[in-house]
N, C-alpha and C positions, 0 to 999 in steps of 0.2 A: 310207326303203324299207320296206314293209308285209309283212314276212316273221315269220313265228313264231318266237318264243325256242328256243334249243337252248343255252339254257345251267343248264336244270335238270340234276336227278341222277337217273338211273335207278337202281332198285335191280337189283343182281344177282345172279344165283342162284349158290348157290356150286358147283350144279354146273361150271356155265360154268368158273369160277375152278380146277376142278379139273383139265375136262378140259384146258382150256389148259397148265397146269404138268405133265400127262403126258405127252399128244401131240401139243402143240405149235399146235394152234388147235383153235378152236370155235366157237359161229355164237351171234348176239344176234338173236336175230327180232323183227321191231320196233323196232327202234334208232331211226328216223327214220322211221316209215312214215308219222304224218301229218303230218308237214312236207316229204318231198321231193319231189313233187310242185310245191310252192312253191318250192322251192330250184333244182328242174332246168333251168328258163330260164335263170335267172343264169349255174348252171353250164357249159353250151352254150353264152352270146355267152361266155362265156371261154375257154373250152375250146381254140378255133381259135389265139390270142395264142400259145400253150405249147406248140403243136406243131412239131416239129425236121424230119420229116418227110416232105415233101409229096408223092412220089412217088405213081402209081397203083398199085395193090396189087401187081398183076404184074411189078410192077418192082424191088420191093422183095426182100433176103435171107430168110432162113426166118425172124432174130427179127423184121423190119419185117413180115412177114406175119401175125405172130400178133398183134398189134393196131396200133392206132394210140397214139403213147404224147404224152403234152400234159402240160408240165407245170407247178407254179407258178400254178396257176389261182388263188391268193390274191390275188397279186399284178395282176389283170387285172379285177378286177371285185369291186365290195363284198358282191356275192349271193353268191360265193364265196370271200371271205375269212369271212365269218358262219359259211360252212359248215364252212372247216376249221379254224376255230380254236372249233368247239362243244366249251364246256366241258364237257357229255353225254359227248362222243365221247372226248375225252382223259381222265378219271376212270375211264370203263368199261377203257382201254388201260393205265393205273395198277394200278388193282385189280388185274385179270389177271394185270401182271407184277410185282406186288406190292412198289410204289415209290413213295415219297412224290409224285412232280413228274414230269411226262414236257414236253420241248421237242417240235418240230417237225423232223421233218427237211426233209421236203417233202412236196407232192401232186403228184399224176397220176392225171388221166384215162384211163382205158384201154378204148379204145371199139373193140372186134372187130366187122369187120364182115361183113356177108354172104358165104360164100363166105374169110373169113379162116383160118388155117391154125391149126395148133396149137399152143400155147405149151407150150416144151418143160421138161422137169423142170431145178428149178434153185434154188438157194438167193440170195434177196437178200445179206443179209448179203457175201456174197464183193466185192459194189461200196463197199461202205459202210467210209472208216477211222474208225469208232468200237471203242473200248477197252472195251467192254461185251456183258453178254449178253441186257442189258435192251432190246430192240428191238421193234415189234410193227408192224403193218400192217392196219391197217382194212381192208377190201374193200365195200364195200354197188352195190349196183344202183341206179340210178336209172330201170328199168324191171324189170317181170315178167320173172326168166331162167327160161328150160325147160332140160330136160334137153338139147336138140339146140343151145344158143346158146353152150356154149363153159363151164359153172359150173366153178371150179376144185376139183382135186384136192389133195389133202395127202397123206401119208406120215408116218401117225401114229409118233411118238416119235423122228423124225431130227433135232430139232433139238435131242437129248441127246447127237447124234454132233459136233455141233460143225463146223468148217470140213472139207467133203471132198474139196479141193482148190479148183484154177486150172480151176476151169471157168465160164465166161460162157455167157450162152442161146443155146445154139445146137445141130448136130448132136451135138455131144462130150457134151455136157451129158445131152441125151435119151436116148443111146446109156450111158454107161456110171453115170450117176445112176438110170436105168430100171435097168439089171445090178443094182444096188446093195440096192434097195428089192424085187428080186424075191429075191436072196442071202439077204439078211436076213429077209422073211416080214414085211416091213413092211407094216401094213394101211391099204389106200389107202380115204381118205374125201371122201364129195363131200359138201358140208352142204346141196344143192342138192334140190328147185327152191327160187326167193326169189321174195319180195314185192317189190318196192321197197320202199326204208330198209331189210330186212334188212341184218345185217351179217356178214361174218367176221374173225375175227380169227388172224393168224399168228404166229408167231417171226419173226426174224431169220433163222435158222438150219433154216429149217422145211423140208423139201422139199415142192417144190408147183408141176402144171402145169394145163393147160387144154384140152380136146377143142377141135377147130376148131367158127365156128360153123357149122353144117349148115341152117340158117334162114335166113328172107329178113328177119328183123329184126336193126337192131344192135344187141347187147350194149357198152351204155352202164354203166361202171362207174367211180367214185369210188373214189380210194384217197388214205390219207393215213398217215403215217410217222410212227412217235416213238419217242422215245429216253429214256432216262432221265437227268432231272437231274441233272448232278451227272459225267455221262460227259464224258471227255476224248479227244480228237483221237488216233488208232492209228496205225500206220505206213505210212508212205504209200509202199510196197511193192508198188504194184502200177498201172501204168496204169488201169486204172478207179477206183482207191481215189484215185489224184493227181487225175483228173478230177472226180472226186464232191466230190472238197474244196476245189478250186478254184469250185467252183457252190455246193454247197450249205454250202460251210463258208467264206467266203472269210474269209481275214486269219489264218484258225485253225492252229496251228502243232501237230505231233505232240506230247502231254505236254499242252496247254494244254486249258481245257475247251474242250467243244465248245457254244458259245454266241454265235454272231453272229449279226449283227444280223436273219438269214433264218432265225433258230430260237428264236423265244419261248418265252415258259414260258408251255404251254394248258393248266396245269392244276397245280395245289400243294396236296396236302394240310393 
């Protein structure tokens, strides 16, 4: 397959490195801008395999309305396994969170479509039983996004606040995580507009939503998850953290690391 390497090392600016460890993400412009263009086909026939989904938009609850989620696109196609296991992209996710080794947790697709609704404020982490705070979340476009196509917001320095309850994406979430971030004078940032191959990067712990798209194009987006080496399996305490680890952790027991066989090391100092 005649795809370009992504497994050089970009250098990084320490700005990057800083603002991430203050408030909790920051953006790599140009991460991949001249490879994904060549990447995006692969992406797409895989994309559909990962998706849980299939309902018409209008049919769908408030979080199925805010995109279409697909996941696992490694596993569907070799154009998209190259993609998420770029050693580029895992080293930049390292650095940041300043860890020898980061694993995989998983990828998804997250492709909002026209007329798609708004993703509401919410931390990852609260799905995830990992024992760590070493987490992070790539974001890149695999098209031009505008301000009207939906680019995400963050909530600089929330992911110092650590877990803020039993809230999942949804009305609770928007409603009393929005209270929250206005209480505090939290400063909301969009890293937006992007290129294709830009990227952003988040916490775990990050607060962060998304404007609906208001465009008649779809905001086509790439995300891929890591974790740091060396993290072990958290308590499995919560219906979405049992379901999360039965997927993307299978065989992995609370205490044990977190390393099967769906989460490689992409990347070791």
């Amino acid at each position: 397959m005649d795809l370009p390497p992504l497994d050089d090392e970009l250098p990084l600016a320490g700005d990057a490195i800083d603002e991430f460890r203050k408030c909790g993400h920051t953006c790599v412009r140009g991460l991949a801008r001249d490879e994904v263009a060549a990447y995006r086909p692969g992406l797409l026939e895989a994309a559909p395999r990962g998706r849980f989904d299939h309902r018409p938009l209008e049919e769908r609850d408030l979080y199925g309305q805010a995109f279409i989620q697909m996941f696992n696109l490694w596993t569907h196609g070799e154009a998209a396994k190259r993609f998420v296991f770029a050693r580029r992209f895992a080293k930049v996710a390292a650095e940041l969170m300043g860890v020898d080794g980061v694993r995989l947790y998983h990828d998804q697709a997250l492709f909002k479509e026209p007329g798609g609704g708004f993703t509401p404020w919410h931390q990852d982490q609260f799905y995830w039983p990992l024992e760590t705070k070493h987490t992070i979340t790539l974001w890149m476009p695999l098209v031009p996004v505008t301000p009207d196509m939906g680019a995400m917001e963050f909530a600089s320095g929330s992911h110092q606040l650590a877990s803020l309850g039993d809230f999942a994406i949804g009305e609770d979430s928007e409603r009393v995580l929005g209270e929250l971030v206005e209480a505090r004078g939290l400063e909301r940032v969009s890293h937006g507009p992007f290129e294709a191959g830009d990227a952003t990067f988040h916490a775990g712990w990050t607060l962060h939503r998304a404007p609906a798209n208001r465009s008649e194009r779809m905001r086509e987006v790439m995300t891929v998850i890591y974790f740091a080496d060396g993290t072990r399996v958290g308590p499995l305490d919560h219906p979405n953290r049992r379901f999360d680890r039965n997927v993307w952790l299978p065989g992995c027991e609370p205490g044990e690391l977190a390393a099967s066989e769906l989460n490689p090391l992409l990347y070791s100092r």
